[in-house]
C-alpha positions as CSV (number, residue, x, y, z in Angstrom):
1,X,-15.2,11.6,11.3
2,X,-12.5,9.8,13.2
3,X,-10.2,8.1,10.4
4,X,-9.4,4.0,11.4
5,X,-6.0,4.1,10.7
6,X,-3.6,7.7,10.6
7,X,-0.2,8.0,10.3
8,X,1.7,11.3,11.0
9,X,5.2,12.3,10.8
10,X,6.2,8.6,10.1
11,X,10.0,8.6,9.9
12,X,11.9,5.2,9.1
13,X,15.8,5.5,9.5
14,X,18.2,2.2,9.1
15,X,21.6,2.8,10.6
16,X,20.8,6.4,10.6
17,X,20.3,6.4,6.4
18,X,16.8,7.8,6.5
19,X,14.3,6.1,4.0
20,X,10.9,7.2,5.0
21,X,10.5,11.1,5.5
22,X,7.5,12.1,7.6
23,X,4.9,10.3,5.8
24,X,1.1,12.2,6.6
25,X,-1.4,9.9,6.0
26,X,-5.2,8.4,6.8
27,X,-7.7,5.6,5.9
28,X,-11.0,5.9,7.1
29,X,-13.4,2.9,7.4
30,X,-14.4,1.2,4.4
31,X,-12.2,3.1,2.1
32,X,-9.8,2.3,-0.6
33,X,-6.5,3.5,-0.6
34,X,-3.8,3.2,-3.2
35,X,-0.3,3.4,-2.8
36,X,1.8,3.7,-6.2
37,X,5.5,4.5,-6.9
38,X,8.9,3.1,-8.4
39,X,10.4,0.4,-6.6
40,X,12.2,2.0,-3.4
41,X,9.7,4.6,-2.7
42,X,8.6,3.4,0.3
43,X,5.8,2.0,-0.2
44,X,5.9,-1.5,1.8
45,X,8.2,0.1,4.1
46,X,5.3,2.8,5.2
47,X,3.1,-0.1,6.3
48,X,5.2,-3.0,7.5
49,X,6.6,0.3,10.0
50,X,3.1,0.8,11.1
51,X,2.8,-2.7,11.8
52,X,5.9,-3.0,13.8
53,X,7.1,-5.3,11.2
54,X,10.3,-3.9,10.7
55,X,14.0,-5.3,11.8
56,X,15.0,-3.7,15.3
57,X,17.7,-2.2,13.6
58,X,15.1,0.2,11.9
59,X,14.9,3.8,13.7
60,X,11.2,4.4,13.5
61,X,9.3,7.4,14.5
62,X,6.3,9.8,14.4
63,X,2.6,8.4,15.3
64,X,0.4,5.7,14.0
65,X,-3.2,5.4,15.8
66,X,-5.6,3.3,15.6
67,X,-9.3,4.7,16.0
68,X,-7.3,7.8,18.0
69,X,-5.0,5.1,19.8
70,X,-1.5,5.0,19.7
71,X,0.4,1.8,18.4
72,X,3.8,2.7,17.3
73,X,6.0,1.4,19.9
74,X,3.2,-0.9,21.8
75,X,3.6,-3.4,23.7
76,X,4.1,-7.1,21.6
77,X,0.8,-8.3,23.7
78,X,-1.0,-5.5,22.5
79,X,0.5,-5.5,18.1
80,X,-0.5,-9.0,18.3
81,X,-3.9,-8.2,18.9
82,X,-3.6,-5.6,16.5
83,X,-2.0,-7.6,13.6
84,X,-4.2,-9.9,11.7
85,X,-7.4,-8.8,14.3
86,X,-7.6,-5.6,13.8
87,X,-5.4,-4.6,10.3
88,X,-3.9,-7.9,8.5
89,X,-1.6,-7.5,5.1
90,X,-1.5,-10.0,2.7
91,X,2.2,-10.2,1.5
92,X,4.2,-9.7,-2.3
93,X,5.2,-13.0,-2.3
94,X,2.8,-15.9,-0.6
95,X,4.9,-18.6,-1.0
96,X,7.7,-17.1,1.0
97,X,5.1,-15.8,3.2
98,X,3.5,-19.1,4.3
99,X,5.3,-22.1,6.3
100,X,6.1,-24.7,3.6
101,X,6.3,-27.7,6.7
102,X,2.5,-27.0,8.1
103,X,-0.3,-27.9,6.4
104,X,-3.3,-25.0,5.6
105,X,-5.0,-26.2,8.0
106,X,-2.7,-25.4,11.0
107,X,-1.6,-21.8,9.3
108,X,-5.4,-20.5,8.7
109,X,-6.4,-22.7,12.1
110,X,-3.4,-20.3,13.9
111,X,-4.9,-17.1,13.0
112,X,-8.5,-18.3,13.8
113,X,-7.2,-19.5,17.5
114,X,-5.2,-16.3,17.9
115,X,-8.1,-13.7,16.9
116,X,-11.3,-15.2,17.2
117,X,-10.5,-18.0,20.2
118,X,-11.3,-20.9,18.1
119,X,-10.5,-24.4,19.1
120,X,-11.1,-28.5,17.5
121,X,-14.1,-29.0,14.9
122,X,-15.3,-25.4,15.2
123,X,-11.6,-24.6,14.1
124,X,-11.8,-26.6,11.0
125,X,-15.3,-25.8,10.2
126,X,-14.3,-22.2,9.3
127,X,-11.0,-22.6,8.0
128,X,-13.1,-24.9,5.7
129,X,-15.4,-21.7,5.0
130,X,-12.4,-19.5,4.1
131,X,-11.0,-21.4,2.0
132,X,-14.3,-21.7,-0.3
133,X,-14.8,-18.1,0.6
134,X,-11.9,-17.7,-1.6
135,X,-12.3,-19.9,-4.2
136,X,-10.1,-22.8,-3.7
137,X,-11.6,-26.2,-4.8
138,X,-12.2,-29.0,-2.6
139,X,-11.7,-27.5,0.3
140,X,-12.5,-30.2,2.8
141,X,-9.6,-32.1,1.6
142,X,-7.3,-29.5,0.6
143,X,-6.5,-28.4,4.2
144,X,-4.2,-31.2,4.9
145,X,-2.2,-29.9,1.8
146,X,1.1,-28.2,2.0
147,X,1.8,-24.8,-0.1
148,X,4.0,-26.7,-2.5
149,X,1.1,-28.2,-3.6
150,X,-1.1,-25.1,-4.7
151,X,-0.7,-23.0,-7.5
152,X,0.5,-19.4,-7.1
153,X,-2.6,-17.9,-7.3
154,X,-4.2,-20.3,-5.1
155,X,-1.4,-19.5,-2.5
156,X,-2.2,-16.2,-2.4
157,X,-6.1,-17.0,-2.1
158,X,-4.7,-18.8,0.7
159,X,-3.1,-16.0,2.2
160,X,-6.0,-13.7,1.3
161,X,-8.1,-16.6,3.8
162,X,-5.6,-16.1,6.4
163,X,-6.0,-11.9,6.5
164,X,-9.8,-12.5,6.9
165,X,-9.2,-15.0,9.7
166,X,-9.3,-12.5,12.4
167,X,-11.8,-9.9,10.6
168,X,-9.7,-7.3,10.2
169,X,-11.0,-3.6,10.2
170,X,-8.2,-3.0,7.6
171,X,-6.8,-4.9,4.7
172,X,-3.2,-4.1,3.2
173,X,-2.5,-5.8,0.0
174,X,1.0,-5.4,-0.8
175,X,1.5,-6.0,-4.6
176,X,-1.8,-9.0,-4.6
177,X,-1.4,-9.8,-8.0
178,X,2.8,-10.2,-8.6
179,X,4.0,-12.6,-10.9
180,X,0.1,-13.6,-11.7
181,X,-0.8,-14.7,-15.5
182,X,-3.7,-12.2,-16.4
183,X,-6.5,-14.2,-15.9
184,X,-6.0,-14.9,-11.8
185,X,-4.9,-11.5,-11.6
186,X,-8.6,-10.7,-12.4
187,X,-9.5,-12.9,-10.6
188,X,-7.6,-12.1,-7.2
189,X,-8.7,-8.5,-7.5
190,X,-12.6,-9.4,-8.6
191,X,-11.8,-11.5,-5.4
192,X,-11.0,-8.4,-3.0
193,X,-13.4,-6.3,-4.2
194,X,-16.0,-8.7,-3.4
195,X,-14.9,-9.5,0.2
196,X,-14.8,-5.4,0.7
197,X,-18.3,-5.1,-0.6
198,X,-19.3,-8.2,1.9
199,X,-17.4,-6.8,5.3
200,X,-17.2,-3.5,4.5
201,X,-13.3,-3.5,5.4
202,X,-10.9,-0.6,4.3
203,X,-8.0,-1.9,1.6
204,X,-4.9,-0.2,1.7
205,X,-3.6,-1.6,-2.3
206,X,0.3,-1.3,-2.6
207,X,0.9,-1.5,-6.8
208,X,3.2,-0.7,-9.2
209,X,-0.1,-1.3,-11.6
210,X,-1.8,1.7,-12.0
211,X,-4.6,0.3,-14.1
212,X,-5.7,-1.5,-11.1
213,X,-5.1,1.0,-8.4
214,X,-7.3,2.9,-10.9
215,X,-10.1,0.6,-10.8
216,X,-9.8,-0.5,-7.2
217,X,-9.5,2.9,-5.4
218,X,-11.0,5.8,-4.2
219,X,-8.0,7.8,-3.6
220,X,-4.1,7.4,-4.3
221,X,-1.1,8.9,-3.0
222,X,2.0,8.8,-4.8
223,X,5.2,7.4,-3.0
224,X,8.7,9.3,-4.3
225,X,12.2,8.7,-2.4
226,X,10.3,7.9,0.9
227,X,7.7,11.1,0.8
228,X,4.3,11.4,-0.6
229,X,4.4,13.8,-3.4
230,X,0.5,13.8,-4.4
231,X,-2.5,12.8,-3.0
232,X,-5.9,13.5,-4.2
233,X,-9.2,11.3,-5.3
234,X,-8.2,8.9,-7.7
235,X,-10.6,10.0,-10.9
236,X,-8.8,13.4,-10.1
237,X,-5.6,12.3,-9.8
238,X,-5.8,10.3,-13.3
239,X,-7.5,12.8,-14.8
240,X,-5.4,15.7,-14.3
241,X,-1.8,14.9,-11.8
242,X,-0.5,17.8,-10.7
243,X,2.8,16.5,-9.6
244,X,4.9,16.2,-12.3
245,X,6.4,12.6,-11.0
246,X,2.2,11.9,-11.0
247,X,2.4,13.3,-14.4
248,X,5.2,11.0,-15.7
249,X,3.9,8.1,-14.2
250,X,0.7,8.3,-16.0
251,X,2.1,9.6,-18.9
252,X,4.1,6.1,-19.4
253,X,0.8,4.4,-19.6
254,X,-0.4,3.3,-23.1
255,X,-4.3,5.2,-24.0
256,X,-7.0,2.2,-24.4
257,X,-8.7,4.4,-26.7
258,X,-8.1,7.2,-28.7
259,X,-5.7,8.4,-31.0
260,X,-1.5,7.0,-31.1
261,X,0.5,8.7,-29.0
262,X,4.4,8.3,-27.8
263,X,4.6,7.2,-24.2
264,X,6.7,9.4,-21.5
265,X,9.5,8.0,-20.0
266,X,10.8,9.5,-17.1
267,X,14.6,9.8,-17.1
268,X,17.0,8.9,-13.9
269,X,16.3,6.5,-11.6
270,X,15.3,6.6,-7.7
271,X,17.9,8.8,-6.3
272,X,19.9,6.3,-3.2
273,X,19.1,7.3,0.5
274,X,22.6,7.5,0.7
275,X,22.9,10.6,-1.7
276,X,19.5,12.7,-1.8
277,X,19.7,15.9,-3.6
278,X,19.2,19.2,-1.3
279,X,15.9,20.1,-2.2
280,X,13.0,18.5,-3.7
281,X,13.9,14.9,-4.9
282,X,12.4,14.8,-7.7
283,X,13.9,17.8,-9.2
284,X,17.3,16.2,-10.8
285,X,14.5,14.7,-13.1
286,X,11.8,16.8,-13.4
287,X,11.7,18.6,-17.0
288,X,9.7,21.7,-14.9
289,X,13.0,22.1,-12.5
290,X,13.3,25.4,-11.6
291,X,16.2,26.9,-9.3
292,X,14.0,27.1,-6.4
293,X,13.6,22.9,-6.9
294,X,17.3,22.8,-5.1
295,X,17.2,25.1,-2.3
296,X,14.8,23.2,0.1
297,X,12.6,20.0,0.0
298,X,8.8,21.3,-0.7
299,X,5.9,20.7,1.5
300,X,2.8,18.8,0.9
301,X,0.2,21.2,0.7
302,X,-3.7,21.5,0.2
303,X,-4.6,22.3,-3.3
304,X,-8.7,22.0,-3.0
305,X,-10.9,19.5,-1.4
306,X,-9.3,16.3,-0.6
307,X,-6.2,17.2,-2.3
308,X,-2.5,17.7,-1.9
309,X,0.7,18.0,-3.6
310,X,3.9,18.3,-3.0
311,X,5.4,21.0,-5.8
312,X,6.1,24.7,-6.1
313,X,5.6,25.0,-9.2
314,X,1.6,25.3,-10.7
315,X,1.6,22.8,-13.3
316,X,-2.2,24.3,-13.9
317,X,-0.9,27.5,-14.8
318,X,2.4,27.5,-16.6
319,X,5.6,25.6,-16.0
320,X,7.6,28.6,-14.9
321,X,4.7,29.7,-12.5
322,X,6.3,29.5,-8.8
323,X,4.1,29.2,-5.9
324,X,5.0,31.9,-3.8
325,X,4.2,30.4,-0.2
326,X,6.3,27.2,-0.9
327,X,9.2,29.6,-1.0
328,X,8.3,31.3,2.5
């Protein structure tokens, strides 16, 4: 089956640093995908590229379709159609993200004229509807409110209102819950599911929260230095990583149940764009480095149904045991 969205080969460059190295990588319709990694991974970057959302002094190639179509590099006529209509992203920060001079009303009443050619009442009937959609009480009056006047979480309910404005075939929810107290993280999340479950809607989820990308998806690929380094079904991936940044990450996390254990930290940091090592870049920290690691950057590979990593070395079998063909 046709995937909705598919990226391939998606290079990002800015002033001829690159940052993003050929990311490979589909969402079919009503799936979940999640995206998790350090800070400076790439993550955010992947998507607002797709989206054309990046500064024109961003070098940005490879292929992003849409059902089979090609939209990297369309025409602004034709991304506008495409952003918010057909794929909308709800943003880290929503009170950056919305207009603090215009009222709800005229923000979510923008999106509804743009994608769905609404006008007048029928314009503030269903900007009304969105808004208690997604929870926010009183709605009738609270559209001539400002977005000083909401709470963070109800900001980003608001923003989660304007993505379903244009009933988008694909949502991407770039870190939905930052700087949320616990409880309307829950809630925000309880909130997504439930609108996937009503429209059917794929989700890309960008998080740094791996508890909740756990929950929330049905498969994850983890973001290094601007590459994927694993992707795989997201019971499998948790279960057993293969990738030994995968492994780290999910080492660092503290058991629910079970017996005490001492977390893993991963030592180093992110390498800079500027300075990336000469093969794979991972390898200055990886505690399975072998000398093969610094010869050449490793390929993302099949490794069974639905999965892929991006590693010579067999994790499954023994630490020392090379993958021949990643050597070819």
């Amino acid at each position: 089956m046709q995937p909705l969205v598919s990226l391939d080969g998606l290079t990002v460059a800015f002033n001829g640093i690159k940052v993003l190295d050929g990311i490979s990588l589909s969402v079919g319709r009503g799936e979940a995908v999640g995206l998790v990694g350090e800070s400076g991974s790439g993550k955010s970057v992947t998507w607002l590229a797709a989206l054309g959302l990046l500064p024109k002094t961003a070098a940005v190639s490879g292929s992003v379709k849409l059902e089979g179509t090609e939209i990297l590099g369309a025409s602004p006529s034709t991304m506008d159609r495409v952003r918010g209509g057909r794929v909308a992203m709800i943003f880290q920060d929503p009170a950056s993200a919305l207009n603090p001079v215009l009222t709800i009303r005229r923000q979510v009443g923008e999106s509804l004229a743009l994608h769905r050619g609404l006008s007048g009442a029928a314009i503030h009937a269903e900007a009304r509807r969105l808004l208690d959609l997604v929870g926010i009480p009183d709605a009738e009056r609270r559209l001539s409110a400002y977005p000083h006047e909401f709470s963070g979480g109800q900001n980003q309910r608001i923003m989660i209102a304007m993505a379903l404005a244009g009933n988008p075939d694909l949502l991407i929810a770039d870190e939905p819950t930052t700087a949320l107290d616990a409880t309307i993280q829950a809630q925000i999340l309880e909130l997504i599911r439930r609108v996937r479950r009503e429209t059917g809607m794929a989700i890309v989820l960008i998080s740094h929260d791996l508890g909740v990308v756990a929950e929330n998806c049905d498969r994850v690929a983890v973001m290094y230095a601007g590459s994927v380094v694993e992707e795989a079904p997201s019971v499998e991936l948790f279960d057993d990583p293969l990738h030994p940044y995968a492994h780290g990450l999910i080492g660092s996390l503290p058991p629910i149940d079970g017996p005490r254990r001492r977390l893993t930290a991963i030592a180093g940091t992110v390498p800079d764009p500027k300075a990336m090592p000469r093969g794979c870049a991972f390898a200055p920290r990886c505690v399975h480095a072998a000398a093969l690691c610094g010869t050449k950057p490793p390929r993302l590979r099949a490794v069974g149904e639905n999965r892929r990593v991006a590693c010579v070395i067999d994790r499954r079998a023994r630490a020392t045991d090379i993958i021949g063909q990643a050597a070819e």
